[in-house]
C-alpha positions in Angstrom: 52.6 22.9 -13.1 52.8 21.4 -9.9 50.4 21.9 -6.8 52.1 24.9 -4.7 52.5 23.2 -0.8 50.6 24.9 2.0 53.7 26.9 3.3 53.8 28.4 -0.2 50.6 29.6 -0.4 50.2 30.6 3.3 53.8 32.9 2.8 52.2 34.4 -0.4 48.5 35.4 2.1 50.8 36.5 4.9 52.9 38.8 2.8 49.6 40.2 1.2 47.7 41.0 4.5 51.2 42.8 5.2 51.6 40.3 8.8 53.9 37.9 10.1 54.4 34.2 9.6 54.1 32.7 12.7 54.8 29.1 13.5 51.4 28.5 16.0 49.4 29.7 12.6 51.2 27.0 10.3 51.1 24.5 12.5 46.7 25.7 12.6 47.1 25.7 8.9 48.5 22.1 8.3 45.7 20.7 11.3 43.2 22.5 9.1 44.2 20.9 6.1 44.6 17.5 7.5 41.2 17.4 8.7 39.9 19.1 5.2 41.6 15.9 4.0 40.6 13.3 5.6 37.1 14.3 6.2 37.3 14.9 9.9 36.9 16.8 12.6 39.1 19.7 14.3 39.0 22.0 17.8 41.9 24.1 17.2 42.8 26.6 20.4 44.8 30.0 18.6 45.7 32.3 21.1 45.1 36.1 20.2 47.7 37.2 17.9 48.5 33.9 16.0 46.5 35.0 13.0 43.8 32.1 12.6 41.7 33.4 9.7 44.4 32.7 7.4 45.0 29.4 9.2 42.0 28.8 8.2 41.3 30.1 5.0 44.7 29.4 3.1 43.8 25.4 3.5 40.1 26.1 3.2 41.0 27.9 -0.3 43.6 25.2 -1.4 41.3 22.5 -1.1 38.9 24.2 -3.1 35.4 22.8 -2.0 33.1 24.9 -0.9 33.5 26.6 2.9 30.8 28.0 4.6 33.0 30.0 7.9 30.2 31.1 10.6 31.4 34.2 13.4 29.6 35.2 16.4 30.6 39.1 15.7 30.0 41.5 13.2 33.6 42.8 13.5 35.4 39.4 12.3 32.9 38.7 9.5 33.9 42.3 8.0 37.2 41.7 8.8 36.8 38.6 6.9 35.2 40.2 3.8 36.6 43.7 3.5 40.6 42.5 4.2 41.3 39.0 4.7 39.6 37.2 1.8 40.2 39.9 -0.7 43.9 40.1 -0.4 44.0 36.3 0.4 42.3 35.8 -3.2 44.6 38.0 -4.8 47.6 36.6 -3.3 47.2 33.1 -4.1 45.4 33.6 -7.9 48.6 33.1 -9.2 48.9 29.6 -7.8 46.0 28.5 -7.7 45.1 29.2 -11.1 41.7 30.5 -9.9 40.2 33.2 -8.3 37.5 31.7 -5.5 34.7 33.6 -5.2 33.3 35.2 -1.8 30.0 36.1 -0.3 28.2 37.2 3.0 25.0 35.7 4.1 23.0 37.1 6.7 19.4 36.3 7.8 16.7 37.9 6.0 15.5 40.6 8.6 19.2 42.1 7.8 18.7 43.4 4.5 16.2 46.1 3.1 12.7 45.2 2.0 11.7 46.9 -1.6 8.3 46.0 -0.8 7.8 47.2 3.0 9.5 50.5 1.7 7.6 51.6 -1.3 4.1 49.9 -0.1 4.1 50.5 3.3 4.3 48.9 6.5 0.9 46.6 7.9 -0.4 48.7 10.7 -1.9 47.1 13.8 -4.6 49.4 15.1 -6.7 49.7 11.2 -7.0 47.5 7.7 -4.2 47.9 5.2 -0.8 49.8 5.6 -0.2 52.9 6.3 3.3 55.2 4.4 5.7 55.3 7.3 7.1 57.9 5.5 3.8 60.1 5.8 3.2 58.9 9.7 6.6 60.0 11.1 7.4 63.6 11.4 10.4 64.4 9.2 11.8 66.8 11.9 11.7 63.1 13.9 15.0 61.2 14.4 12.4 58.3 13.5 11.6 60.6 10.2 15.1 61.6 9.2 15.9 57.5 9.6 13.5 56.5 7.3 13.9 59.6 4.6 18.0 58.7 4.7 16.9 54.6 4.2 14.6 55.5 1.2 17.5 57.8 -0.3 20.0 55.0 0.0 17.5 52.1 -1.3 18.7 54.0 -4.5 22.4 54.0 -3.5 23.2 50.3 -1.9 24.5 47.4 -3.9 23.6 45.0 -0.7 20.7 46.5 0.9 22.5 45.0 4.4 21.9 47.0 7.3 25.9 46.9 8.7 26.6 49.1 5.4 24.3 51.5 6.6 26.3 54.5 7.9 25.5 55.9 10.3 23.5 53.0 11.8 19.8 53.9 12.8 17.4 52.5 15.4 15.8 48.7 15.6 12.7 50.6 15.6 13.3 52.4 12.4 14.8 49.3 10.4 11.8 47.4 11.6 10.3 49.6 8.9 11.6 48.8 6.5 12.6 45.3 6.8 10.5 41.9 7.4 11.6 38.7 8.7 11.0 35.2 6.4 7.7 34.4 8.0 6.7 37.3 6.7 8.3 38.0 3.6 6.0 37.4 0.2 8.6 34.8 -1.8 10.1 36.1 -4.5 7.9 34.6 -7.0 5.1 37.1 -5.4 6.2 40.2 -4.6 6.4 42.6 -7.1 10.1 43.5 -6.1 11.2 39.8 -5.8 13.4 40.4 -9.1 15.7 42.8 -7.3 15.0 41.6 -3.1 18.7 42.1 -1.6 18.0 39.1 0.5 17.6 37.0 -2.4 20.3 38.6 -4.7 22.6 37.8 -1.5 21.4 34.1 -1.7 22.0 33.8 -5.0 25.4 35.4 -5.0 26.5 33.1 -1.6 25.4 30.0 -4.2 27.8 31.3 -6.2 30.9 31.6 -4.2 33.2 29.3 -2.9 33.3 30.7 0.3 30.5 32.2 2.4 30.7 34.0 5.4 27.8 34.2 8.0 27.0 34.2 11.6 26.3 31.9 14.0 22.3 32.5 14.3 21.9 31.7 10.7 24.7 28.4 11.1 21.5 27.8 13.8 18.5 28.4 12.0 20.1 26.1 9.1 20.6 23.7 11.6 17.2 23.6 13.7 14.5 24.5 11.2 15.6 22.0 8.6 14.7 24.2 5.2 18.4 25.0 4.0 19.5 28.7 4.0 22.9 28.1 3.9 24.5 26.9 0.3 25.3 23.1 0.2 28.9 22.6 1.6 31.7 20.3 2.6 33.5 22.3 4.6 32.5 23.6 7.9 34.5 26.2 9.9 33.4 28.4 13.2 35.4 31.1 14.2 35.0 32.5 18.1 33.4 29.2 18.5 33.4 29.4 21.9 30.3 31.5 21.4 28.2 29.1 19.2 26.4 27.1 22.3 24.9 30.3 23.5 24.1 31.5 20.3 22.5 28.3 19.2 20.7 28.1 22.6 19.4 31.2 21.9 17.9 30.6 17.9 16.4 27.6 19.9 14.9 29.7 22.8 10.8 30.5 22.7 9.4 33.9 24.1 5.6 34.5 25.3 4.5 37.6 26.0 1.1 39.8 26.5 2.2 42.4 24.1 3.4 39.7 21.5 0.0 37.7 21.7 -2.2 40.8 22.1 -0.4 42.2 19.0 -1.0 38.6 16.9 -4.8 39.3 17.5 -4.8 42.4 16.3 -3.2 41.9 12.9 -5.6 38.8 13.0 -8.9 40.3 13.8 -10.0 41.6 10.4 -8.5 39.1 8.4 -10.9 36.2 10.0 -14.1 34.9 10.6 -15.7 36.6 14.0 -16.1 33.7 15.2 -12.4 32.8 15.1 -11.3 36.4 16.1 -13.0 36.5 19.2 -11.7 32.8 20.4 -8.4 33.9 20.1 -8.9 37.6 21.8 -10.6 35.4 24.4 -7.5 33.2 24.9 -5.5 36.1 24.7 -7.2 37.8 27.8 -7.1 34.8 29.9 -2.7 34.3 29.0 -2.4 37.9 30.2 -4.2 37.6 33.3 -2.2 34.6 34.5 1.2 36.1 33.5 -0.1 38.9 35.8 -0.3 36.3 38.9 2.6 34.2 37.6 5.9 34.4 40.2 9.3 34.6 38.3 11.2 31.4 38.4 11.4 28.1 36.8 8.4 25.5 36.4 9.5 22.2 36.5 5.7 21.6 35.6 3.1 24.1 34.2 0.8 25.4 37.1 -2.5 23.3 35.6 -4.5 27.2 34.8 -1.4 28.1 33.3 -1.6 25.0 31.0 -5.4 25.4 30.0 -4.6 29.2 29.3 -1.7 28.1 27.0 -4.2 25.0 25.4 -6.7 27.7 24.9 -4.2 29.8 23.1 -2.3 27.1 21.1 -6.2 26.2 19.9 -7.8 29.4 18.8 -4.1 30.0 17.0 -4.5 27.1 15.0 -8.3 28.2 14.6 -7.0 31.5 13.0 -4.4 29.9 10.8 -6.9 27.6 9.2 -9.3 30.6 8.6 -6.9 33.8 7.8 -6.8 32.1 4.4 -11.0 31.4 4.1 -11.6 35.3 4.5 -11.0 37.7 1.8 -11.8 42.0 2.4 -11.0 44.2 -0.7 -11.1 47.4 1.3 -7.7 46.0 2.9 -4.7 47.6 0.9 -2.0 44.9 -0.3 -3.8 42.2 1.6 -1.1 39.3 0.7 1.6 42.1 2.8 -1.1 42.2 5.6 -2.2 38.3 5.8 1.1 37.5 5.7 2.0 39.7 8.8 -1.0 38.7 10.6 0.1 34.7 9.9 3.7 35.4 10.9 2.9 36.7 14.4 0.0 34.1 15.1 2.3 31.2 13.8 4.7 32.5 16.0 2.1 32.2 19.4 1.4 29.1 18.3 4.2 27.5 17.7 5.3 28.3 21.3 2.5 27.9 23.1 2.0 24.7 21.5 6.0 23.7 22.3 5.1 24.3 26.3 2.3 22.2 26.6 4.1 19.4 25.0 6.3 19.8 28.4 9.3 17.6 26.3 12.0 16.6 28.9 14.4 18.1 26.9 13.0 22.0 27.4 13.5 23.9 30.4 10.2 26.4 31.1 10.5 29.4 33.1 8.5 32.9 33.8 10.6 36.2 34.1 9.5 39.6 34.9 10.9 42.7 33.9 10.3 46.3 35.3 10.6 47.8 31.3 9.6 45.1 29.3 7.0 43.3 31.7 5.9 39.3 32.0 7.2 36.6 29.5 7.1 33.1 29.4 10.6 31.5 28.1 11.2 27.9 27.1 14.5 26.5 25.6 16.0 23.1 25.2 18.2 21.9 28.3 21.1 21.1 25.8 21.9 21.9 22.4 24.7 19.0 21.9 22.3 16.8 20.8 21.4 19.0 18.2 24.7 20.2 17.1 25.8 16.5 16.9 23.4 15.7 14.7 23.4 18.8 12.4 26.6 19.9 12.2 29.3 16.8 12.8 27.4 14.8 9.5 28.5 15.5 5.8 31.2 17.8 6.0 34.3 18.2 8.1 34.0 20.9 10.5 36.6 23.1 12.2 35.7 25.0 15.0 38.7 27.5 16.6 39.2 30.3 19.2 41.5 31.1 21.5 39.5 30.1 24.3 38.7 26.5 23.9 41.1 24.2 26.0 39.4 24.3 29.8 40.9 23.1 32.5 43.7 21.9 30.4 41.5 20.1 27.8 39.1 20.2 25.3 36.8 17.5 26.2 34.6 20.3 28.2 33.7 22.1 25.0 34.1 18.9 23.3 30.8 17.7 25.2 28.7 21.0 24.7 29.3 20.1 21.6 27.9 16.7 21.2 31.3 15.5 20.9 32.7 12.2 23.1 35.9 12.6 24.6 38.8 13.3 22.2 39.8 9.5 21.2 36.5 8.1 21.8 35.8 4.9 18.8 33.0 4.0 17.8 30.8 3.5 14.3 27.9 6.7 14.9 30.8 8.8 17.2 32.8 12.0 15.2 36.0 12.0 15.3 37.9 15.0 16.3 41.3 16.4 17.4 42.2 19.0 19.2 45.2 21.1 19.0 46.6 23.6 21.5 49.1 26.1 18.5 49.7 28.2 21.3 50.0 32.1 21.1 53.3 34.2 20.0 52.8 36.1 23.1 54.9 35.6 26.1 52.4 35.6 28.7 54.7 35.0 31.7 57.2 37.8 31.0 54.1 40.0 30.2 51.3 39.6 32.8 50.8 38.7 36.1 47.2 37.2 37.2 47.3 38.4 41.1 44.6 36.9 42.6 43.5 38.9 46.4 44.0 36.3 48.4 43.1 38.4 51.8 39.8 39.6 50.6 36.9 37.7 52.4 35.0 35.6 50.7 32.5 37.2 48.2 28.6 36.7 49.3 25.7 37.1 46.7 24.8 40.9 46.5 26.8 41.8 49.6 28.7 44.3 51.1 32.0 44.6 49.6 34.0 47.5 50.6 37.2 45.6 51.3 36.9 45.1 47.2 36.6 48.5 46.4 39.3 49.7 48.8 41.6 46.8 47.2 40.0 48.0 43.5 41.3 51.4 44.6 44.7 50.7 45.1 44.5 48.9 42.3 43.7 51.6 39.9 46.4 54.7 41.7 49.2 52.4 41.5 48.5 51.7 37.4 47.6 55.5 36.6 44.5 54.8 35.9 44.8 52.0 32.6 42.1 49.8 34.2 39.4 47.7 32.4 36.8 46.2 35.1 35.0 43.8 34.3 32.0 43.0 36.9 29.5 39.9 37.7 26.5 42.0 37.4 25.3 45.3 36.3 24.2 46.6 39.8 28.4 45.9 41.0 29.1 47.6 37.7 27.4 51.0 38.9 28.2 50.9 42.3 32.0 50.5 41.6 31.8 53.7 39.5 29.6 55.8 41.5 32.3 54.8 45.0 35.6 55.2 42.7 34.4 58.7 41.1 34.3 60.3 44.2 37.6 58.5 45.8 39.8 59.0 42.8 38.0 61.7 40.7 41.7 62.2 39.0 40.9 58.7 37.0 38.1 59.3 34.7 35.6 56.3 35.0 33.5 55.5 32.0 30.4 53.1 32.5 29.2 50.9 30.1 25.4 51.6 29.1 26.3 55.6 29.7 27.3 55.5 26.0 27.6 53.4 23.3 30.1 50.3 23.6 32.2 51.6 20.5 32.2 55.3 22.1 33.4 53.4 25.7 36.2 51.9 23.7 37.0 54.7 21.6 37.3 57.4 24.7 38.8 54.2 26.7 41.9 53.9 24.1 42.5 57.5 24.0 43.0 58.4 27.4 45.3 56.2 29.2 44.3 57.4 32.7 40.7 56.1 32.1 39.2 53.3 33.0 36.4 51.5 31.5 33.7 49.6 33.6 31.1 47.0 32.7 29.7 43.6 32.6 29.5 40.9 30.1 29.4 42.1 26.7 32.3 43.8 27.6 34.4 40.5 28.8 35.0 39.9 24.8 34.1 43.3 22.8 37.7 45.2 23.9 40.5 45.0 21.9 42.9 47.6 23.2 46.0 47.0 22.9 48.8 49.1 24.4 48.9 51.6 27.4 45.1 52.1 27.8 44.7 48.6 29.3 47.4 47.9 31.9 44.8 46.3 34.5 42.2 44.0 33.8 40.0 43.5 37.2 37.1 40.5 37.9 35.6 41.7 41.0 34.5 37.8 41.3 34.9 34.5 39.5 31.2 35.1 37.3 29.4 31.5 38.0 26.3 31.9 36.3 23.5 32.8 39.0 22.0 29.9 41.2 18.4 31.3 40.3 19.5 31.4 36.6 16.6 28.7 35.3 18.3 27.1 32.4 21.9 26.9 34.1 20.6 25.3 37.5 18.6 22.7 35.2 21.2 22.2 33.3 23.4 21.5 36.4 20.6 19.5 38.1 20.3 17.3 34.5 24.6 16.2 34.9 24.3 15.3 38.9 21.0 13.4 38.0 23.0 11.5 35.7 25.8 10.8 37.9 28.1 13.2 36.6 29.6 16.7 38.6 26.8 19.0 37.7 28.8 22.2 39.3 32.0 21.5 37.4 30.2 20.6 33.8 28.2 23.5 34.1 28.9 26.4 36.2 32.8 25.8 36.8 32.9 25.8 32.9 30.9 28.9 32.3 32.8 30.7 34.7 36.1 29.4 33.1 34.9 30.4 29.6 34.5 34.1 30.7 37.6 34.3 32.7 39.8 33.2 30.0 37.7 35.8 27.5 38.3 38.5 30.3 41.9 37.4 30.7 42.7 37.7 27.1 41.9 41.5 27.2 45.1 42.2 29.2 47.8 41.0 26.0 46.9 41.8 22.7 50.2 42.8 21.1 53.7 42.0 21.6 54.5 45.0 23.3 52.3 44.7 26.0 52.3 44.7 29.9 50.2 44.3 32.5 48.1 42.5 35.7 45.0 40.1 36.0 43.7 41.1 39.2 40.7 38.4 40.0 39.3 39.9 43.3 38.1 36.6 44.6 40.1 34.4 47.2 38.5 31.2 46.0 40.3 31.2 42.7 43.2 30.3 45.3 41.8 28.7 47.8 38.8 26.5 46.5 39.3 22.9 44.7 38.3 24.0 41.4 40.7 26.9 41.4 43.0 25.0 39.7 40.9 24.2 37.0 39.9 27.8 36.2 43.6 28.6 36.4 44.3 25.7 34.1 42.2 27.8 31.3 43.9 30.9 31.6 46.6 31.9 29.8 49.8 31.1 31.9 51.0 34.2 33.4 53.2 34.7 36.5 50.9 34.0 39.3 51.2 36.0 42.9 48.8 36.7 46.0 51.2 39.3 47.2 49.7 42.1 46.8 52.7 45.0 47.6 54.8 43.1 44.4 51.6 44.1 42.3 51.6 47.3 43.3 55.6 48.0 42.7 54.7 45.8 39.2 51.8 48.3 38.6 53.6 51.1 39.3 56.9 50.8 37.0 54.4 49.5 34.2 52.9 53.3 34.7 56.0 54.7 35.0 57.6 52.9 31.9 53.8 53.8 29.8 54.5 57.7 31.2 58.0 57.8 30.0 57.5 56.8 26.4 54.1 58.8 26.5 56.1 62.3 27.5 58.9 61.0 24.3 56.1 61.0 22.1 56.5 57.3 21.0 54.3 54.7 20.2 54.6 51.7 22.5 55.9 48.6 21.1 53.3 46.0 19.6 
């Protein structure tokens, strides 16, 4: 029997997932498979629609190595599990001759622990653990959490949180779960033989593929004990998303409540001596992070530094003795030590990482009115990192449909570790990218109207001329209107002005419910609209008459006192290179071309970009963010939006009152 040919086999997966062959996701398919081939390296741009998880996975499945394919979302990675792969597998066993096994993996904090549920959770305050079960009431929401989590300990195959319905609170699963510091091992825990977390493991070794997230992609990456399976083929979906995920695996928090909570699940587990150094050290951290002004520290203030020495040396102090120092009155002291050793290796490990002061990390002090002081420190790039770890011993393909800035991928390319595209040389990766286009066509069905006339937008000003054009915006589309805002604060005041000018258009507000409610209530209404900041620039997918309008109230460059951004932008210029336009120009673009791609998601649909910010036409590097948006009509007159608003409501209307379902 002869090998079936891609096209074969990606027909056969099409047909099964009940979609549409579409040229952009062969021509993703046969770039996946080329660099699966010849051991190389792939940036492939698929516009929403194109259907790149088969692209991906038909090749990947062909080839028959083993394929690890990391998300940044827990929507795609169920997607992937529960639909995709299933009917993928089934539709090509016949061909293949095989029937590839699939698995999830998920860091360990994500699944149930056997032990923390039947023995009890280390308390803080006194020795042992106490029954969580017994401590919260059972009237509680905190009560009826746990009592429905012990029930379906019994029930769950997977012992993974996501399958969990309905969800419950961080605060309750931190009952019941423990992260790896401060798991046991398997080989010493009484409920090792049937740990979820290790059954998953097991079964991920198993499978051919394995799907996981982008934090875990990380922590395999960084920490340099393997939790991911050995593999030779590498694929990130929304990998747009991986630099700030991996940024943040790599990011170190200090806080008063974290070390005062290390020396309490330390204190009767050590030597006096040792306990009272470290509550010592502890006392003099929380009094300078009381004094401490919020910003970036190029270097450590020096009583900050002897503070931090102080606390790096009674940590290690602890950790050599919390092993010397045994009490029998303490119930399942192993459970207890091992707590107590998680949180002050934790202290230490950061403490110790700021006085080092490498060149490489950017330090900085925040203060929050809820969650109080912190210390932060996180590495000024991660493309060393990711060159190193991820472009070696496997061919990786990373995809998205936001990828090609400014018309190319060398900007991505870099924050990857990557030279430009066509770069030779002996310890370099090689990598192509390819642009497969999307199946949408985004001039006949969007404008981006950019509000030319507005003045120019000033840090935390005054801008009623934007709300009076946001306004007019909204009445001439019927309402339909996704806004998507720079901050929070412009968030809330947009929908606190616009309820009581247009009280006919119901404004929902993101943080006022949950996202999935927002969306839900969003979709169903068509004269709503939905506001909100960042999370909200990629978590809507709404396609049809609900989303007519997508509005940026300003082009969101990252914010000058942001302390990792600036030093990242400060790093390029002392380097010789364009700081603004490496860093800020190509966050900004990132996010517009995430927030533009809420506006088309199906072939039916119509509507406006309306980017109210006159330097996206008038300002140099307007061209570039243009450049990385997808190419609609492009206008600055702001009656032919209006008149293009208003027969886009009036078409939505009429096939509303007929009762039919838009196209798409």
């Amino acid at each position: 029997m002869t090998k079936p040919s891609l096209p074969e086999l990606l027909h056969a997966a099409v047909t099964a997932v009940g979609g549409t062959e579409r040229p952009g996701q062969v021509a993703m398919a046969e770039a996946v498979e080329e660099a699966i081939d010849g051991g190389s390296h792939l940036l492939v741009q698929a516009g929403t629609g194109t259907g790149k998880s088969l692209g991906y996975l038909v090749p990947a499945l062909a080839h028959g190595e083993r394929v690890v394919v990391a998300t940044a979302t827990l929507a795609l990675q169920r997607q992937l599990v529960e639909r995709d792969l299933p009917r993928t597998v089934d539709a090509l066993h016949p061909q293949l001759r095989r029937r590839p096994e699939f698995a999830m993996l998920k860091g360990r904090s994500n699944y149930l622990c056997l032990h923390r549920l039947h023995e009890g959770v280390p308390q803080d305050e006194e020795e042992g653990l106490f029954d969580q079960f017994e401590a919260a009431a059972p009237t509680s929401k905190l009560g009826q959490d746990l009592l429905r989590m012990r029930d379906w300990a019994d029930e769950t195959e997977t012992g993974d949180r996501d399958d969990l319905t309905p969800g419950v609170s961080d605060r309750a699963w931190a009952q019941v779960s423990v992260s790896s510091r401060e798991c046991l091992g398997a080989s010493k825990c009484a409920y090792g033989a049937e740990c979820f977390a290790e059954t998953a493991r097991e079964r991920a070794k198993l499978s051919e593929v394995v799907v996981t997230n982008h934090a875990l992609l990380a922590i395999d990456a960084i920490e340099g004990a393997p939790v991911l399976p050995q593999h030779e083929v590498l694929i990130v979906d929304e990998a747009h998303e991986l630099v700030s995920r991996v940024t943040g695996v790599a990011t170190g928090e200090l806080t008063p409540g974290q070390v005062n909570r290390a020396v309490r699940r330390a204190a009767k587990l050590v030597n006096e001596k040792a306990a009272d150094q470290l509550q010592t050290a502890a006392e003099g951290f929380e009094r300078l992070m009381e004094l401490a002004l919020p910003g970036r520290l190029e270097e450590i203030p020096e009583d900050l530094g002897y503070a931090l020495m102080a606390l790096r040396d009674a940590c290690r102090t602890v950790i050599s003795a919390i092993g010397t120092t045994r009490d029998k009155s303490v119930q399942d002291e192993d459970a207890v030590r091992k707590q107590a050793l998680a949180s002050v290796e934790s202290v230490h490990d950061v403490a110790e990482r700021i006085t080092n002061g490498s060149e490489w990390d950017v330090v900085w002090y925040e203060r929050h009115d809820r969650f109080g002081a912190s210390l932060r420190v996180a590495p000024m790039s991660v493309s060393g990192l990711l060159r190193e770890k991820l472009f070696t011993d496997r061919s990786v393909v990373l995809t998205s449909a936001t990828l090609k800035l400014g018309g190319d991928f060398n900007g991505v390319g870099a924050s990857l570790g990557l030279a430009p595209e066509g770069t030779e040389g002996d310890d370099v990766p090689q990598w192509k990218g390819v642009d497969v286009g999307s199946p949408f066509d985004y001039r006949k069905q969007g404008i981006l109207y950019v509000a030319k006339h507005l003045a120019r937008p000033a840090r935390d000003g005054d801008r009623g001329d934007m709300l009076d054009e946001l306004t007019e915006l909204i009445q001439a589309a019927g309402g339909r209107t996704l806004g998507l805002f720079s901050s929070m604060r412009a968030a809330q005041l947009a929908a606190e002005e616009l309820r009581s000018r247009i009280p006919e258009y119901p404004i929902l507000l993101q943080g006022e419910e949950t996202l999935g409610e927002l969306i839900k209530n969003f979709a169903a209404d068509p004269q709503t609209c939905l506001f909100g900041t960042l999370s909200l620039w990629q978590g809507v997918d709404v396609p049809g008459p609900s989303c007519q309008l997508v509005v940026m109230d300003k082009i969101p460059f990252p914010r000058p006192d942001d302390p990792l951004m600036s030093a990242r932008q400060k790093a390029v210029e002392e380097a010789g290179g364009n700081g603004f336009m490496a860093v800020a120009a190509t966050h900004a673009a990132l996010l517009m071309a995430q927030g533009a791609g809420r506006l088309v998601r199906a072939s039916g649909d119509r509507g406006v970009v309306a980017v109210l910010d006159q330097r996206l036409a008038t300002a140099r590097y307007g061209s570039y963010l243009k450049a990385s948006l997808p190419d609609f009509w492009f206008t600055t007159d702001r009656n032919q939006v209006r008149k293009s608003l208003a027969a886009i409501d009036a078409k939505a209307r009429q096939t509303e009152a007929a009762g039919q379902p838009e196209s798409g």
